[in-house]
C-alpha positions in Angstrom: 112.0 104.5 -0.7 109.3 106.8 0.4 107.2 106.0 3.0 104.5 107.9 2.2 102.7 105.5 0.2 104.0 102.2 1.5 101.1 100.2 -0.2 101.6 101.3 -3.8 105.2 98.9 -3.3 103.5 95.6 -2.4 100.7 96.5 -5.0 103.3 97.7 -7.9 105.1 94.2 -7.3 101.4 92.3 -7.2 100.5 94.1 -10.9 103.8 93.6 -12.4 104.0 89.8 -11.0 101.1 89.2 -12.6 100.3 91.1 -16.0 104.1 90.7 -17.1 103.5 86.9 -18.7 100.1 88.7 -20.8 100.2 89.4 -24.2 101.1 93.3 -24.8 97.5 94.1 -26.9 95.4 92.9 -23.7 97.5 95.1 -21.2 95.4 98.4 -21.8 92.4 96.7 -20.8 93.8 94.9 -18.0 95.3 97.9 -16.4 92.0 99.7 -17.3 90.1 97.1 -15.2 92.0 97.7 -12.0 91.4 100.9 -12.6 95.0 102.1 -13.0 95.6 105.7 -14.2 97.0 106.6 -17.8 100.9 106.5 -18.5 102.7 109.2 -17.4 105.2 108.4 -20.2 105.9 106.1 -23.7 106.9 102.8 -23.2 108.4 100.2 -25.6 107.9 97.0 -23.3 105.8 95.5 -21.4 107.4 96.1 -18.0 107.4 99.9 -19.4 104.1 100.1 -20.0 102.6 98.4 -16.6 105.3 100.7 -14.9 104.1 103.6 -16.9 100.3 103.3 -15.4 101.5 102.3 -11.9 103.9 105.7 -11.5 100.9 108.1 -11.1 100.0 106.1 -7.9 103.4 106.4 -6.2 102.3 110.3 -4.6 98.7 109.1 -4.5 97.6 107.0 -1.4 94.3 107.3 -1.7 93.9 106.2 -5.3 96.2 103.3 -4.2 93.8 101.3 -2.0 90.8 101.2 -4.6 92.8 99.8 -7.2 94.5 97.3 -4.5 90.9 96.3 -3.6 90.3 95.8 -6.9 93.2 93.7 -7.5 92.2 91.7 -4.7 89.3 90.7 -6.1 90.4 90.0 -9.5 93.2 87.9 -7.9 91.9 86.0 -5.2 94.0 84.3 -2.5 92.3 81.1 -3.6 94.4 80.5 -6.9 97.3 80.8 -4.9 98.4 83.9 -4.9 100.4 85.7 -2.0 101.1 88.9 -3.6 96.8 88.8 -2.9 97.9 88.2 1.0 100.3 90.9 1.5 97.7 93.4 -0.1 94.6 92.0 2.2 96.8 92.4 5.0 98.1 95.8 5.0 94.5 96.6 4.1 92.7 94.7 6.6 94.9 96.1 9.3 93.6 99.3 9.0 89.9 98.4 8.9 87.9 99.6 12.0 87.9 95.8 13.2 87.5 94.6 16.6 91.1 94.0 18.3 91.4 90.3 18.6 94.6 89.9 20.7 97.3 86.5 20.3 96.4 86.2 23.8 92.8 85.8 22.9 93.9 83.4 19.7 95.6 81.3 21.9 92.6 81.0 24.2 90.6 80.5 21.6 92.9 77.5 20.0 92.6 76.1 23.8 88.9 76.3 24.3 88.6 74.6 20.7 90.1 71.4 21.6 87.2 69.4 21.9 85.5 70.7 18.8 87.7 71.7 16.4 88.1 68.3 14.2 84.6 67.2 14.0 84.5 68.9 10.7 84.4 68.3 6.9 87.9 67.9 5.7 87.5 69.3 2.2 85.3 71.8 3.0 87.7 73.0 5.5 90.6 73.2 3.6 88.5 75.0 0.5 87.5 77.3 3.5 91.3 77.8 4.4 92.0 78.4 0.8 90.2 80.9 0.7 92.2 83.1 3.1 95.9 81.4 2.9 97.7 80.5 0.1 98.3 77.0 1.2 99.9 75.0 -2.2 101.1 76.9 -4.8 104.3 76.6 -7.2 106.7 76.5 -4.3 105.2 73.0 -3.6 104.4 71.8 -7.5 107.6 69.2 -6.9 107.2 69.0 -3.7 103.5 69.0 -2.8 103.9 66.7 0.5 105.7 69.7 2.0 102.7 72.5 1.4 100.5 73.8 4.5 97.7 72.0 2.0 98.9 68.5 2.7 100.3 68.6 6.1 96.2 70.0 7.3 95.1 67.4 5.5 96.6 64.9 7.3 95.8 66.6 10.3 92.4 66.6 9.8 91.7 63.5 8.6 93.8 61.6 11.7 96.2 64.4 13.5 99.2 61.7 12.9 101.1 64.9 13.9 99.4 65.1 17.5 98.8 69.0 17.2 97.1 70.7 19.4 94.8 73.9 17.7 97.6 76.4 18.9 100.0 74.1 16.7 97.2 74.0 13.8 97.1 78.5 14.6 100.9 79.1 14.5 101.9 76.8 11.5 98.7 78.4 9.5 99.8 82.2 10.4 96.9 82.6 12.6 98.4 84.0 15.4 100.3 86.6 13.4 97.6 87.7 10.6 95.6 90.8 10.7 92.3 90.5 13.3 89.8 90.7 10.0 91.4 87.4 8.7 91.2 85.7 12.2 87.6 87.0 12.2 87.0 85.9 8.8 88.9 82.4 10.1 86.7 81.9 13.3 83.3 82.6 11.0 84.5 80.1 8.5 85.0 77.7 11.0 81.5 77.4 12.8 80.0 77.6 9.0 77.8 75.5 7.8 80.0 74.4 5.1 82.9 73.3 7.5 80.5 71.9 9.6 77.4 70.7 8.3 75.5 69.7 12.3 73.3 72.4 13.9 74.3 70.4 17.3 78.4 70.6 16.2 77.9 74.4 15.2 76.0 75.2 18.4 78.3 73.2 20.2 81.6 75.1 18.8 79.6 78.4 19.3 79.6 78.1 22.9 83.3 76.5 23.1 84.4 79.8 21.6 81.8 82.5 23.2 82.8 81.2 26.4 86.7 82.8 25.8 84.9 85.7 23.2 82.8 87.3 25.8 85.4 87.7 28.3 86.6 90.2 25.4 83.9 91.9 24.3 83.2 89.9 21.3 80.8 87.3 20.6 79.6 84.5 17.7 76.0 85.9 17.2 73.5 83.6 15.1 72.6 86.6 12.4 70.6 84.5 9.9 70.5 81.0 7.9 72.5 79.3 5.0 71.1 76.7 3.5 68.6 75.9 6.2 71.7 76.3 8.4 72.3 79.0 11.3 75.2 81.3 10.5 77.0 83.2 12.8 79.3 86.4 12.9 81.8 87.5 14.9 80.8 90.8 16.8 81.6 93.2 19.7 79.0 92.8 22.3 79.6 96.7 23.4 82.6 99.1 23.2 82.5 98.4 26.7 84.9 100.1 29.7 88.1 100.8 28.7 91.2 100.3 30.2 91.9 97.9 33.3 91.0 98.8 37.0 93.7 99.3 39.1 92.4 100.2 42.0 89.0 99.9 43.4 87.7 102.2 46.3 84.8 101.2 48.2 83.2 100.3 51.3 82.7 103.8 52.6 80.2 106.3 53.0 82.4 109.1 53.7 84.5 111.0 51.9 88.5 109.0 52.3 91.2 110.8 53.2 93.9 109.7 50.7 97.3 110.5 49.2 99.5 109.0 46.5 102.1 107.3 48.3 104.2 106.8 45.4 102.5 108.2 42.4 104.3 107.0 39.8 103.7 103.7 41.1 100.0 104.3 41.7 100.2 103.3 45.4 97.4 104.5 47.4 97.5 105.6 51.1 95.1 106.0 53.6 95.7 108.9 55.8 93.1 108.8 58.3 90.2 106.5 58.9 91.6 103.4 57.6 89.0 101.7 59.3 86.3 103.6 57.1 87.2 102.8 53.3 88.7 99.3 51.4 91.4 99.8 48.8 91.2 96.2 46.1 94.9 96.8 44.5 95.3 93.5 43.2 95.3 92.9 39.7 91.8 92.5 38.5 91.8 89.0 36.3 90.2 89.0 32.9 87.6 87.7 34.0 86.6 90.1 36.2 86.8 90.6 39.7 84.9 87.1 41.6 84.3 86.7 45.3 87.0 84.1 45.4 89.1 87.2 44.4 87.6 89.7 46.8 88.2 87.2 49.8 91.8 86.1 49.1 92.4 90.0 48.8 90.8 90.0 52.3 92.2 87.1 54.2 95.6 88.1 53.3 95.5 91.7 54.2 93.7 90.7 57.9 96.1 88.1 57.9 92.7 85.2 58.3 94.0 81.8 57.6 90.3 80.3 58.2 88.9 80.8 55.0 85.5 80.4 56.9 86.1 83.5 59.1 87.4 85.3 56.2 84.3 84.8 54.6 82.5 85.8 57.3 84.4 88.9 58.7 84.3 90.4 54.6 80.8 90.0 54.2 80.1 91.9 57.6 82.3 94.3 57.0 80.3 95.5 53.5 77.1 94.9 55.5 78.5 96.9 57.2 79.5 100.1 54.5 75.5 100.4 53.4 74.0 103.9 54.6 71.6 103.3 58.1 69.1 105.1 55.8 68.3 103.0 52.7 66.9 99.5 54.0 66.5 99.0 50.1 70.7 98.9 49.3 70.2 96.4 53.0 67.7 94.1 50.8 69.7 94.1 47.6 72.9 93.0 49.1 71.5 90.4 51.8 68.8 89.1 48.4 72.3 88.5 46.1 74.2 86.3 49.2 71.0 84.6 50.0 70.0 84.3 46.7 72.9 82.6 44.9 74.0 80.7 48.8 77.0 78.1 47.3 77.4 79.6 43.9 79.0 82.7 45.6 82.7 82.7 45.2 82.7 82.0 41.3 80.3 84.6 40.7 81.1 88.6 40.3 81.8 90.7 43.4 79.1 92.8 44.6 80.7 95.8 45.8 78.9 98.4 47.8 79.6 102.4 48.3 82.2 102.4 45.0 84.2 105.3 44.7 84.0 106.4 41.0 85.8 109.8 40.9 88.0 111.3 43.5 88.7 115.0 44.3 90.5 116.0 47.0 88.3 119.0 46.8 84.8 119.0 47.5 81.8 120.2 44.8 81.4 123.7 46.3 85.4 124.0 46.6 85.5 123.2 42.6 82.1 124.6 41.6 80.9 124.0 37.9 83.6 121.9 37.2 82.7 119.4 39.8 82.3 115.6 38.9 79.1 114.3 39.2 78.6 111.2 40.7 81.7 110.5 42.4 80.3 107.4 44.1 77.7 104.2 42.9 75.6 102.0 45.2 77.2 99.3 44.0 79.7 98.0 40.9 79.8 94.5 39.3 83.0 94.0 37.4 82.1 91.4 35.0 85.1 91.4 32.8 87.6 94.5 32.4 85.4 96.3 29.8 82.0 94.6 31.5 81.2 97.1 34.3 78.0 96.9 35.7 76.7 100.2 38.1 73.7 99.4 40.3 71.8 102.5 42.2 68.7 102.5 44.8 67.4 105.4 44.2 65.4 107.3 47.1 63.7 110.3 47.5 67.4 112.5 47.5 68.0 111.2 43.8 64.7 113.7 42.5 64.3 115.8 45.8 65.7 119.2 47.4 66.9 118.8 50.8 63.7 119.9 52.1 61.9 117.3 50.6 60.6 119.1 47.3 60.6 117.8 43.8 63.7 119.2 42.4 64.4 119.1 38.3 67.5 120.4 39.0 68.7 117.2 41.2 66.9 114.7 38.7 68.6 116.2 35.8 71.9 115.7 37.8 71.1 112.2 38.0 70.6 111.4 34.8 73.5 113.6 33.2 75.5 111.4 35.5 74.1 108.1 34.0 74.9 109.5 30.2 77.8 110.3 31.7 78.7 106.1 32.7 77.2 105.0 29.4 79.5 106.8 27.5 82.3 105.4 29.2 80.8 101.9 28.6 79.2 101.3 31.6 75.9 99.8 31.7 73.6 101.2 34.8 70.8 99.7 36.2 68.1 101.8 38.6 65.9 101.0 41.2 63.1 102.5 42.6 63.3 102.3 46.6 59.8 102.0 46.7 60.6 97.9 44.6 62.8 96.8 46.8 60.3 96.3 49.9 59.5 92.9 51.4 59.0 89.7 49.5 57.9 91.5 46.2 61.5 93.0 46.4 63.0 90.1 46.8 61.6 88.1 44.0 62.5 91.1 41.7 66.1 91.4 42.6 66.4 87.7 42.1 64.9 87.6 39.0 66.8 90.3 37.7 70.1 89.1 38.8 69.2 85.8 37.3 68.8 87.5 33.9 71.7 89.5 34.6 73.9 87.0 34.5 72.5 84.6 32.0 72.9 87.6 29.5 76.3 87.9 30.5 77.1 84.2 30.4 78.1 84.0 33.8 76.9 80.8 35.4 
């Protein structure tokens, strides 16, 4: 069997399952409406003839998937039919759909708990139907065995006692193709399945707060039926990739060396006392003070949490350049700012190494990196990366004070640069961050930072 074409086998199974019991006059117009192509040869029978029109599309891929679409939609999943399933999923898993991890299904299933039953039982099932074939023929003697009857019991009084990661695995939920779990999760907060504002809103949140730890998100994008409806969506391609190891704390250029590079491990050659090197595993969730000072206590070997608290937050204090009272008030604003909250909340970190070349930029020349270090980096989530810079007069001027385009357009060729990458950068004018005017502006922006990010 070629592989070439692995589609037109589940779809030449799908047409033949399905036209085979028609009468022989309404085959042309049948084949014609999925858009088949004309017989490559005479046929006699039936079979023949539906074989006849699929043979063209063995050595033609890209004539396959219109006519599987087509199929599809003549053949719905609804009445039952799983040759429709097989065909959806090897076409839905190679749409450009966001990646929707079992990791984050099973998340999902756990954050659901307390929502997921208040619901209308029929509508949820007609909802299910709709993307599983849950009672067909199999089941016609047997129909107390089919998915149909075993989630109507569970949604009408769980007698089974599953939890939503049961209800997920014995669907297929875990295993199906990300556009159907999509397509699943929207179903579920519709205002079909759950006719309350309060329950949808309420189910919204349950799942956003697992979603946007991914990227994604449950976005109200109009109304049904008086009704809010809601579709799943990325909230930005975001960073990629997870950090492995985060340099920071230092002003100066570290002098470093893989210790073991296929390993990744880090060393500090001189000045160990002059740069921080975070090699922990950063959590999904981002990288929280909690994290930061366990990461700290350990490696100073502080068993007083207190003093470990105190000691870390000196010794970034510490890392700020004498120069730039404004990166001074940022960082004391955010500690005093948020006081008790601190530990569940984001790491600030200050003086973030971003690129590292053991050469310098006149040693490399044009092919420098720009920016190799940030004022400061908030990792929100692994693909959330926030970059926060004070900018002073050396961000638009020549070393003798003196506009300079040149250094400006530097800047800002650097900030394309992050964006690209998916990180988001936020700037601020030294001149803001003075006195209590500065203040009330970094906390009202941190404030907003993190209520768009959903972090408190």
């Amino acid at each position: 069997m070629s592989n070439k074409n692995p589609l037109f086998y589940i779809l030449a199974d799908a047409v033949e399952s399905e036209l085979q019991p028609q009468r022989m006059i309404d085959l042309p117009n049948l084949c014609d409406a999925l858009g088949l192509p004309n017989p490559l040869y005479e046929s006699g029978t039936k079979r023949e003839y539906i074989r006849s029109r699929l043979a063209p599309l063995r050595q033609m891929p890209d004539e396959t998937q219109p006519v599987a679409r087509e199929f599809t939609k003549r053949y719905p999943v609804a009445e039952g039919n799983r040759d429709t399933f097989k065909i959806e999923e090897f076409l839905w898993k190679n749409e450009n759909y966001p990646t929707i991890t079992k990791k984050l299904r099973r998340e999902l299933a756990q954050g659901f708990e307390q929502e997921f039953l208040h619901c209308d039982t029929n509508e949820i099932l007609a909802a299910l139907e709709k993307l599983w074939v849950l009672q067909d023929e199999l089941y016609s003697w047997t129909p107390e065995n089919s998915l149909y009857f075993q989630f109507q019991e569970y949604f009408t009084n769980n007698p089974q006692g599953w939890s939503v990661e049961k209800f997920f695995q014995q669907l297929g939920a875990l295993e199906c193709s990300d556009l159907r779990f999509g397509k699943l999760i929207e179903a579920l907060v519709g205002p079909e399945v759950r006719p309350n504002e309060q329950n949808q809103r309420s189910f919204v949140a349950a799942a956003n707060r697992v979603l946007r730890l991914h990227g994604l998100e449950l976005v109200e994008t109009g109304e049904q039926d008086g009704y809010p409806a809601f579709s799943l969506q990325q909230t930005g391609i975001g960073a990629t990739g997870r950090p492995k190891n985060l340099i920071f704390a230092s002003q100066v250029k570290p002098d470093l060396r893989f210790r073991d590079a296929v390993n990744n491990d880090i060393e500090i050659v001189t000045g160990a006392d002059k740069v921080l090197i975070y090699d922990y595993p950063t959590p999904t969730e981002g990288l929280r003070w909690r994290h930061l000072q366990a990461w700290w206590a350990k490696s100073k070997g502080h068993a007083d949490e207190e003093k470990a608290k105190k000691t870390l937050y000196r010794r970034l204090l510490s890392s700020l350049p004498k120069n730039s009272p404004p990166q001074k008030l940022l960082f004391e604003t955010f500690f005093k700012h948020f006081g008790k909250d601190i530990p569940d909340l984001p790491a600030l970190l200050p003086e973030v190494w971003l690129h590292y070349d053991p050469q310098t930029v006149k040693q490399r020349g044009r092919d420098a990196l720009l920016r190799q270090r940030m004022d400061f980096l908030i990792l929100i989530s692994h693909g959330t990366r926030i970059v926060l810079e004070v900018d002073g007069a050396r961000h638009y001027s020549d070393d003798n004070g003196k506009p300079s385009p040149i250094r400006y357009a530097e800047m800002v060729a650097a900030d394309r640069e992050l964006k690209l990458h998916g990180y988001d950068v936020y700037r601020f004018g030294g001149s803001e961050l003075q006195g209590v005017d500065g203040k009330q502006l970094l906390k009202t922006f941190f404030d907003h930072l993190f209520e768009k990010h959903r972090v408190r």
